[in-house]
C-alpha positions as CSV (number, residue, x, y, z in Angstrom):
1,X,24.8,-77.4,-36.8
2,X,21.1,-77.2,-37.1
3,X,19.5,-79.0,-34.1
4,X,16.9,-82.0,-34.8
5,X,13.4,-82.0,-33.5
6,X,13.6,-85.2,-31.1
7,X,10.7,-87.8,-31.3
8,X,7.7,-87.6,-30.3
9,X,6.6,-89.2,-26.5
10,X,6.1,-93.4,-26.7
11,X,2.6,-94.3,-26.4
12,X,1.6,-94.8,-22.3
13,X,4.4,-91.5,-21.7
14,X,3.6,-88.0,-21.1
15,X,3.7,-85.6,-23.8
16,X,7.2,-83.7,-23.2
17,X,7.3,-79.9,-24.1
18,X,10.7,-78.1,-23.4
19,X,10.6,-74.2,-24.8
20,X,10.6,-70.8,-24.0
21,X,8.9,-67.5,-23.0
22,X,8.8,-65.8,-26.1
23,X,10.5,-67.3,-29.5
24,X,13.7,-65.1,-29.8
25,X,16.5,-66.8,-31.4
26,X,20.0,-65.3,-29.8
27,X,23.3,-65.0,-31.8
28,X,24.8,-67.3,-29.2
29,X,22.1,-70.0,-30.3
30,X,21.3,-69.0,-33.8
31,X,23.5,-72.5,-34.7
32,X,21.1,-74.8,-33.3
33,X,18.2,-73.5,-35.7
34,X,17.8,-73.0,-39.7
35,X,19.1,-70.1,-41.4
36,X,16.0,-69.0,-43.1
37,X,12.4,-67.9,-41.9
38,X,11.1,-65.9,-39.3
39,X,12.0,-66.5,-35.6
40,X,8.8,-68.3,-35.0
41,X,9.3,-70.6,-38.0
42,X,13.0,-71.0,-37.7
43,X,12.2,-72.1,-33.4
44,X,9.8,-73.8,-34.4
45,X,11.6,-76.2,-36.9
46,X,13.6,-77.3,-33.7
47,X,11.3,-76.8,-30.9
48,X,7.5,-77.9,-30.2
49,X,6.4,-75.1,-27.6
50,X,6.6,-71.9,-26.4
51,X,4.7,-69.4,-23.9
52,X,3.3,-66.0,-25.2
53,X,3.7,-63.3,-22.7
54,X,2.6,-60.5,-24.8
55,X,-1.1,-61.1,-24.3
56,X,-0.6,-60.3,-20.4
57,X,0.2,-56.4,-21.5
58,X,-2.5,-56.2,-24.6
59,X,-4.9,-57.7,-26.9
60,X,-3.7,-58.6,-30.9
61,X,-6.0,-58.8,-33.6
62,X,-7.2,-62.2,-34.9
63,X,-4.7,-61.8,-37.8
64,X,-1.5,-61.4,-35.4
65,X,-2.8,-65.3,-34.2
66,X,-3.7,-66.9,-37.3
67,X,-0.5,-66.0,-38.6
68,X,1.2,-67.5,-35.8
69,X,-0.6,-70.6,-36.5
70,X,-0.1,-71.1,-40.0
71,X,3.5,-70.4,-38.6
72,X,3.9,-73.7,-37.1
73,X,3.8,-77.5,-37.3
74,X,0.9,-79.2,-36.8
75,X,2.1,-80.8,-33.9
76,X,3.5,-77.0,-32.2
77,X,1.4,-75.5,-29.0
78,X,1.6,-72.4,-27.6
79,X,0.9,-71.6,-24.2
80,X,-1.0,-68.3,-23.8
81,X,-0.6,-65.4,-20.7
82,X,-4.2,-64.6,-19.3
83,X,-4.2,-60.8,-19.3
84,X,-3.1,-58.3,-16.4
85,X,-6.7,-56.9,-16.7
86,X,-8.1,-60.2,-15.5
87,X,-5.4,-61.0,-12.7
88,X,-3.6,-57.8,-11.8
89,X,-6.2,-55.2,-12.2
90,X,-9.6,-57.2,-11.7
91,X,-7.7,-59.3,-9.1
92,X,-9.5,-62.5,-10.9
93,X,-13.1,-60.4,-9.9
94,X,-13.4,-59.8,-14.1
95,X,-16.8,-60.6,-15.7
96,X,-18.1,-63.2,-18.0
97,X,-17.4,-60.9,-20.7
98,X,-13.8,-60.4,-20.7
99,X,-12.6,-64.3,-20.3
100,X,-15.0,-65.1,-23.1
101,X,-12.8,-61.5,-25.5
102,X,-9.9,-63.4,-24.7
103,X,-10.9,-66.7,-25.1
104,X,-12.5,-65.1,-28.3
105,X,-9.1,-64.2,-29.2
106,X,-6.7,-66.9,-28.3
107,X,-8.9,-70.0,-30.3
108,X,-7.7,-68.7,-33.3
109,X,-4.6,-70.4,-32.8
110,X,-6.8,-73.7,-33.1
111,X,-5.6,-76.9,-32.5
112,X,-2.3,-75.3,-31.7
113,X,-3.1,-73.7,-28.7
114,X,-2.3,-75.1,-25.4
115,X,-2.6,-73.9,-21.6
116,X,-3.8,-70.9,-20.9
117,X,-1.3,-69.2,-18.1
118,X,-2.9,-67.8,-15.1
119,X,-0.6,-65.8,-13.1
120,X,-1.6,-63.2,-10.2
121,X,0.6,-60.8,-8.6
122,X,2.8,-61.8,-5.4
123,X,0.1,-59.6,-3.4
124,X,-2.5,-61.1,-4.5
125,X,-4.0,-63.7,-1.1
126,X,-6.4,-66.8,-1.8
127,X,-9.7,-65.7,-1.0
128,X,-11.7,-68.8,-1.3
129,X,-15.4,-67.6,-2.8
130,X,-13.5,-65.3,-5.3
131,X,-11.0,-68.0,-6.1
132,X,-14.2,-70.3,-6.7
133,X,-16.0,-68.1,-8.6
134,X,-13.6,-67.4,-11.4
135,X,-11.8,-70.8,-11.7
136,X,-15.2,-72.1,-12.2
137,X,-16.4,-69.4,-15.0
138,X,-13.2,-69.8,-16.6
139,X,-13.9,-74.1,-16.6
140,X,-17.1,-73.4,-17.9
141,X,-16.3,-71.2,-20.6
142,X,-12.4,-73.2,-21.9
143,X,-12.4,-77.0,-21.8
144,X,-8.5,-77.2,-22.5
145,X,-5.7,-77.0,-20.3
146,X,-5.2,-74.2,-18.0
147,X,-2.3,-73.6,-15.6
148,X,-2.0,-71.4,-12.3
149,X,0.6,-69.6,-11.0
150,X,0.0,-68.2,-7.7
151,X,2.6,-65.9,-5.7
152,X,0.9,-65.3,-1.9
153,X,1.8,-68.3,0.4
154,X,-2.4,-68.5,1.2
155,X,-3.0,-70.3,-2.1
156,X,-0.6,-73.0,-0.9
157,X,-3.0,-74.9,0.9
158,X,-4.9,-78.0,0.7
159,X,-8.2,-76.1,0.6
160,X,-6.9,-74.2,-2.7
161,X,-5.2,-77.1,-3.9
162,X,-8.5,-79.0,-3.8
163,X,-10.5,-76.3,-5.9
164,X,-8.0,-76.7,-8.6
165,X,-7.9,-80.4,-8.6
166,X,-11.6,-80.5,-9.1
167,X,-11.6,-78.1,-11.6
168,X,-8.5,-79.9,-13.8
169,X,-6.4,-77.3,-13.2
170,X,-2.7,-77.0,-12.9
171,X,-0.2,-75.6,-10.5
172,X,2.6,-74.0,-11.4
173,X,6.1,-74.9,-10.3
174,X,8.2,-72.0,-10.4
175,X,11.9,-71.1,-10.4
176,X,12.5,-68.8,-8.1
177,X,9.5,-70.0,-5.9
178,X,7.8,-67.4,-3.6
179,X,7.6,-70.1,-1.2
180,X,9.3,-73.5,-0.9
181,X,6.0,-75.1,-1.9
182,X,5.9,-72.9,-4.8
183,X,9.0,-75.2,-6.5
184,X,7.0,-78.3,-7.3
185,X,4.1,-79.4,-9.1
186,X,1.0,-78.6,-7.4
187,X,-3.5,-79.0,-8.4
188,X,-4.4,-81.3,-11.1
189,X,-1.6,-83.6,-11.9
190,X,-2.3,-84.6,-15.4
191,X,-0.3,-81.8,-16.5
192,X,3.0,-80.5,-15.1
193,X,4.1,-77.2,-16.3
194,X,7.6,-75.7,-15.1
195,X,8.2,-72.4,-15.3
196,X,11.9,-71.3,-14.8
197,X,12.5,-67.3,-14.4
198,X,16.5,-67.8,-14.0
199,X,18.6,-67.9,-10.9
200,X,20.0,-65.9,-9.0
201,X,19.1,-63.1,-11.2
202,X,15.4,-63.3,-12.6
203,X,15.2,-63.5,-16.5
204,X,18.8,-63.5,-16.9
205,X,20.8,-65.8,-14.7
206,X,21.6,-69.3,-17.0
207,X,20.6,-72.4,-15.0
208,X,23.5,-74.2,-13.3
209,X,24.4,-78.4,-14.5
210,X,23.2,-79.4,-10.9
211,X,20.1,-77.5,-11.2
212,X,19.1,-78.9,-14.4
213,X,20.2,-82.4,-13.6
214,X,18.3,-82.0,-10.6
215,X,15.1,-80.9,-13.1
216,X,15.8,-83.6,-15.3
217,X,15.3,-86.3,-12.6
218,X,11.9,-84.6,-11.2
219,X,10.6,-84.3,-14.7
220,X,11.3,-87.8,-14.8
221,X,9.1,-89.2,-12.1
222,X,6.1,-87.2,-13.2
223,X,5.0,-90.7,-15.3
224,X,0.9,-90.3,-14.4
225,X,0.9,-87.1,-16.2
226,X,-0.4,-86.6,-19.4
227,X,1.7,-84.0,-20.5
228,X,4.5,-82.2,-19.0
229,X,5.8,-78.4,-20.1
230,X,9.0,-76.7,-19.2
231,X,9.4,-72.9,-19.9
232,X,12.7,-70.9,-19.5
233,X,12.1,-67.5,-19.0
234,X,15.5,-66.2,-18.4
235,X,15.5,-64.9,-22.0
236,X,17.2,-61.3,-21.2
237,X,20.7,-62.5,-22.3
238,X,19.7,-65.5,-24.0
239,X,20.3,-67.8,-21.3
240,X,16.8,-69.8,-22.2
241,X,17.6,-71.8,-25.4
242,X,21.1,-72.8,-24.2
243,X,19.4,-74.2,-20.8
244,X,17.0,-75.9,-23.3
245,X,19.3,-77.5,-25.1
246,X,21.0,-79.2,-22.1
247,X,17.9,-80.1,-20.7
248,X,17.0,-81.9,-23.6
249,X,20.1,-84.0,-23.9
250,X,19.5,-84.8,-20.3
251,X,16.1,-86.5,-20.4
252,X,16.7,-87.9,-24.1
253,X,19.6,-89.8,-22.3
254,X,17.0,-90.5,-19.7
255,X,15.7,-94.3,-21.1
256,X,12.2,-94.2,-18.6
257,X,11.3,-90.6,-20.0
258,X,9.2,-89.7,-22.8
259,X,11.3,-88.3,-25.2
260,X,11.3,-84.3,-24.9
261,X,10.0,-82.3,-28.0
């Protein structure tokens, strides 16, 4: 049975985004989703988000986003990967000129595009000046959402947690964390965003009932944010969707939540 798109969030509640990294539909979930269209438009019939990752290895031409778009509801957002030549190879150090061929890239999704996904490698330490310097070109050059995603236990500290409230930006709460204060919700808390690798085994593990009900709960509380996201990664075996789809049914039985789309 095809699943139904729940309702939008009640006005004074954060806008709830459940999804996935990527839009792959697996056989085990193929039920849940219409027959007919591509995966993007077929997950997207159901579900109201979803992370691209692909832009991290390489650039696509404007036509591989447009079609994306037009692929979509006018109510879909994607969030989009900041690419490893930025974080991994410039070590955030990039010039003007390469935020601004992303950026360049990733507005053709228009009104459908929403937080751009910083994430730096695990050896990657918080060193303050750099740390200002590109948060703060990147702020000046993209007004919308952004969301950070650090893995060194230096950028858990109240001097880089300052930088990125000032600057509106959001920390990541990951699954597995690098460090305990990697699991929850850190920066600018107008926006939460969630991002779930799978447990024990990263990208493939599925996510156990007392884990999500445990999610559910802390998603729950987060009632002074404007919007809140929630990616499964675990997508190697298809665990993602199925941990969406219980997660779902958790916080739509939840009657102080916003309803999760």
């Amino acid at each position: 049975m095809v699943a139904k798109p729940l309702k939008q969030s009640k006005p004074n509640q954060p806008d709830l985004r459940i999804g996935t990294a990527g839009w792959s539909i697996p056989r085990q979930s193929a039920e849940q989703f219409p027959a007919n269209g591509t995966h993007l438009e077929r997950y997207a019939a159901v579900l109201t988000c979803a992370e691209i990752n692909s832009s991290f290895y390489r650039p696509h031409r404007v036509s591989t986003w447009a079609k994306w778009a037009a692929s979509v509801p006018d109510d879909f957002r994607f969030a989009v990967k900041a690419p490893k030549t930025i974080t991994h190879e410039a070590r955030l150090a990039c010039t003007p000129e390469d935020l601004k061929n992303f950026l360049a890239e990733i507005t053709t999704l228009g009104p459908k595009l929403g937080p751009i996904l910083v994430q730096l490698p695990p050896s990657l330490a918080f060193q303050s000046a750099t740390a200002k310097t590109f948060f703060t070109m990147l702020r000046d050059l993209h007004q919308g959402p952004i969301v950070f995603e650090p893995r060194h236990a230096t950028w858990f500290t109240a001097e880089a947690d300052d930088l990125l409230k000032v600057l509106h930006i959001a920390r990541v709460a990951a699954d597995p964390a690098p460090v305990p204060e990697a699991a929850t919700p850190g920066g600018w808390n107008k926006l939460i965003y969630y991002r779930l690798h799978g447990s024990p085994r990263m990208y493939y593990s599925p996510y156990t009932q007392a884990f999500l009900n445990s999610l559910a709960d802390s998603i729950a509380q987060h009632q002074q944010a404007s919007t809140v996201w929630c990616i499964f990664d675990n997508t190697a075996t298809g665990a993602a969707l199925g941990d969406v789809n219980i997660l779902r049914n958790l916080l739509h039985a939840k009657p102080q939540t916003a309803n999760p789309t």
